[in-house]
TIDO-355405 format. One record per atom (N, C-alpha, C): residue in three letters; x, y, z. Coordinates in steps of 0.02 Angstrom, whole numbers, plus 50000, padded with zeros to 5 digits. Example, Ala and Ser with C-alpha at 12.3 -4.5 7.8 and 13.67 -1.06 7.14 Angstrom:
# residues 2
ala506604971650390 ala506154977550390 ala506604983550390 ser506424988850354 ser506844994750357 ser506455000250394 
END
This chain:
# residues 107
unk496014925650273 unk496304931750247 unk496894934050290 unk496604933050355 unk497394935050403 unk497934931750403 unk497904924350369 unk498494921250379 unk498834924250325 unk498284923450239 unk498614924150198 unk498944930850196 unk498844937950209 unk499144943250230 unk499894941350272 unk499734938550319 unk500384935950367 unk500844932650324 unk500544928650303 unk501094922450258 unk501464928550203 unk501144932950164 unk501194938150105 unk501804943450154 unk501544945550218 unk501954951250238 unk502824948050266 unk502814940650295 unk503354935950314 unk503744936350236 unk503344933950196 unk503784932750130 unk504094939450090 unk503694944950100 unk504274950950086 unk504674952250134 unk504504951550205 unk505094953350247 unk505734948950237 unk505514942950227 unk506114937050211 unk506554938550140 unk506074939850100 unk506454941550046 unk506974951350023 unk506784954450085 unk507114961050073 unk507884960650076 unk508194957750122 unk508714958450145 unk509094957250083 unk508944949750055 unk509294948350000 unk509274953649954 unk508684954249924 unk508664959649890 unk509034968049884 unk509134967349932 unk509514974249972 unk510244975149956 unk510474967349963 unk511114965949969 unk511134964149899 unk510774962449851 unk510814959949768 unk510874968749750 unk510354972249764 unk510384980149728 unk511304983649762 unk511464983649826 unk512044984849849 unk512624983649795 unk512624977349780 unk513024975449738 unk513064978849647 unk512484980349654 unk512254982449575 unk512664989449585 unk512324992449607 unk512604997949643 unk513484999049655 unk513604993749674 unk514494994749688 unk514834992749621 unk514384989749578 unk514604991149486 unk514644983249485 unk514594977749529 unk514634971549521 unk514094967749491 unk513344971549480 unk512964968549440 unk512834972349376 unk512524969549332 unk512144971349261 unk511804977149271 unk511474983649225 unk510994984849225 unk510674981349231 unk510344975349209 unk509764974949231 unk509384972549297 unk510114970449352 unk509994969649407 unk509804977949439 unk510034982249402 unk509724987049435 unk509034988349424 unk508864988649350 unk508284989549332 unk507554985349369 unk507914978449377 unk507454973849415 unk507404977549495 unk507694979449534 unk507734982749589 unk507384988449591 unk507654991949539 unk506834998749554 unk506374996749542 unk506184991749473 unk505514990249463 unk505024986749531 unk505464981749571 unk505154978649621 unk505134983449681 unk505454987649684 unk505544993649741 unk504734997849719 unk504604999249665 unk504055002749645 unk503434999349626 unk503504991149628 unk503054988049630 unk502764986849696 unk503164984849736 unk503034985849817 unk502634993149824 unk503094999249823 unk502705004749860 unk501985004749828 unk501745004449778 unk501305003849762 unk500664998849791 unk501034992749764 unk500534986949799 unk500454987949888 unk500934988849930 unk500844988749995 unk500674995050007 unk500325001149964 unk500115005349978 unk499155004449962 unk499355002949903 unk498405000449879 unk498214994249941 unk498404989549970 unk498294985350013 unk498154991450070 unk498544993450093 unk498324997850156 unk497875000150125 unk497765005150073 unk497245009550077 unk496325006350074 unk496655001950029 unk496014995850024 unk495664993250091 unk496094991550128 unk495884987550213 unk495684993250258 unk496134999550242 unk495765005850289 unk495065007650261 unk494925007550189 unk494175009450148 unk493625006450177 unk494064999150175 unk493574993750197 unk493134993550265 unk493664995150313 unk493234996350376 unk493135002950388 unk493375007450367 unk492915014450371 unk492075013150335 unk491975011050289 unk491475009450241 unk490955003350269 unk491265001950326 unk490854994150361 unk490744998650421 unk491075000650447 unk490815005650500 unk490525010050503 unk490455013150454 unk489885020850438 unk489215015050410 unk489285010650385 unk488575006550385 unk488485005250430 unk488795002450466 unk488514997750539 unk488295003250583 unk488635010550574 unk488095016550638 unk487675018450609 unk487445018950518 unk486785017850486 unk486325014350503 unk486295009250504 unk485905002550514 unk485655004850577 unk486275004550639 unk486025005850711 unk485605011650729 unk485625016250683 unk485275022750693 unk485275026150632 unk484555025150583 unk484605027650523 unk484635033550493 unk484285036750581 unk484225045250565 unk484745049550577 unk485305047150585 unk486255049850586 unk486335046950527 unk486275044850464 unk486305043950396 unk486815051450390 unk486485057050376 unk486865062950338 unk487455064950392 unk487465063450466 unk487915065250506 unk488485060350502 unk488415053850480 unk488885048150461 unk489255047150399 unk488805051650354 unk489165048750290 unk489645055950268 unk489655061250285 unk489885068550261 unk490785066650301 unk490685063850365 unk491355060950379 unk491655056850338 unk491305052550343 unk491515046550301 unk491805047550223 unk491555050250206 unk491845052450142 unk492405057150146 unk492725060750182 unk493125066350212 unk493715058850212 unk493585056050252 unk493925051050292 unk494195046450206 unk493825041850180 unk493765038450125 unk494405046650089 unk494205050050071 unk494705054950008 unk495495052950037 unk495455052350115 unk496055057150149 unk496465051550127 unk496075042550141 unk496465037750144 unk496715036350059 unk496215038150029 unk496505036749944 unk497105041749925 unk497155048449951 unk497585052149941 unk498205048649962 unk498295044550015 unk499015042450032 unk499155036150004 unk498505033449945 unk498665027849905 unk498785032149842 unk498755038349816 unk498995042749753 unk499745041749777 unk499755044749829 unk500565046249845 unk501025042449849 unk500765037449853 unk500985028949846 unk501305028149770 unk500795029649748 unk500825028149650 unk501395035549636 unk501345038949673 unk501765045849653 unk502515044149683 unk502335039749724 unk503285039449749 unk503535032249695 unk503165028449660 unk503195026049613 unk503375026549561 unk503225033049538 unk503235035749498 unk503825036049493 unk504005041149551 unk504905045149566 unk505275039749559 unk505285033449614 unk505575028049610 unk505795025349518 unk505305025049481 unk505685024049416 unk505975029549379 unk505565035949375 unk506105041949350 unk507005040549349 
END
């Protein structure tokens, strides 16, 4: 999983610049609409996806870790999970906001 993440995060970094410099151009009136259109869409496909990925991998081990101090001590159950869920809202909220700058991004 770590490589494939690595290999995934190398291949957008490799591929921005170009991209940057393809929308630049759109932008300075040298491409098509639809080089623009392709540029926000992948600009808002990104914030999105590299926002659900974070929020997903932070869920993940918040949610493996409030089990694992369950397990170790069952009678902190109600003292473990009232965080945990606090914690779990806070991180989905900045995967909404993700989808909300998405949003803007195509407006």
């Amino acid at each position: 999983m770590k490589k494939f993440l690595s290999g995934l995060t190398a291949g957008i970094l490799l591929a921005l610049p170009a991209l940057a410099s393809a929308a630049e151009a759109a932008a300075a009136g040298g491409g098509s609409d639809h080089m623009k259109m392709f540029a926000v869409a992948l600009g808002a496909g990104l914030a999105i996806g590299i926002g659900a990925l974070g929020g997903a991998l932070g869920q993940g081990k918040a949610a493996a870790a409030a089990l694992e101090g369950i397990a170790r001590n069952p009678g902190a159950a109600g003292k473990i999970t009232t965080p945990m869920i606090i914690g779990l809202a806070l991180i989905e909220s900045l995967v909404i906001y993700a989808l909300i700058i998405a949003f803007l991004i195509l407006a």
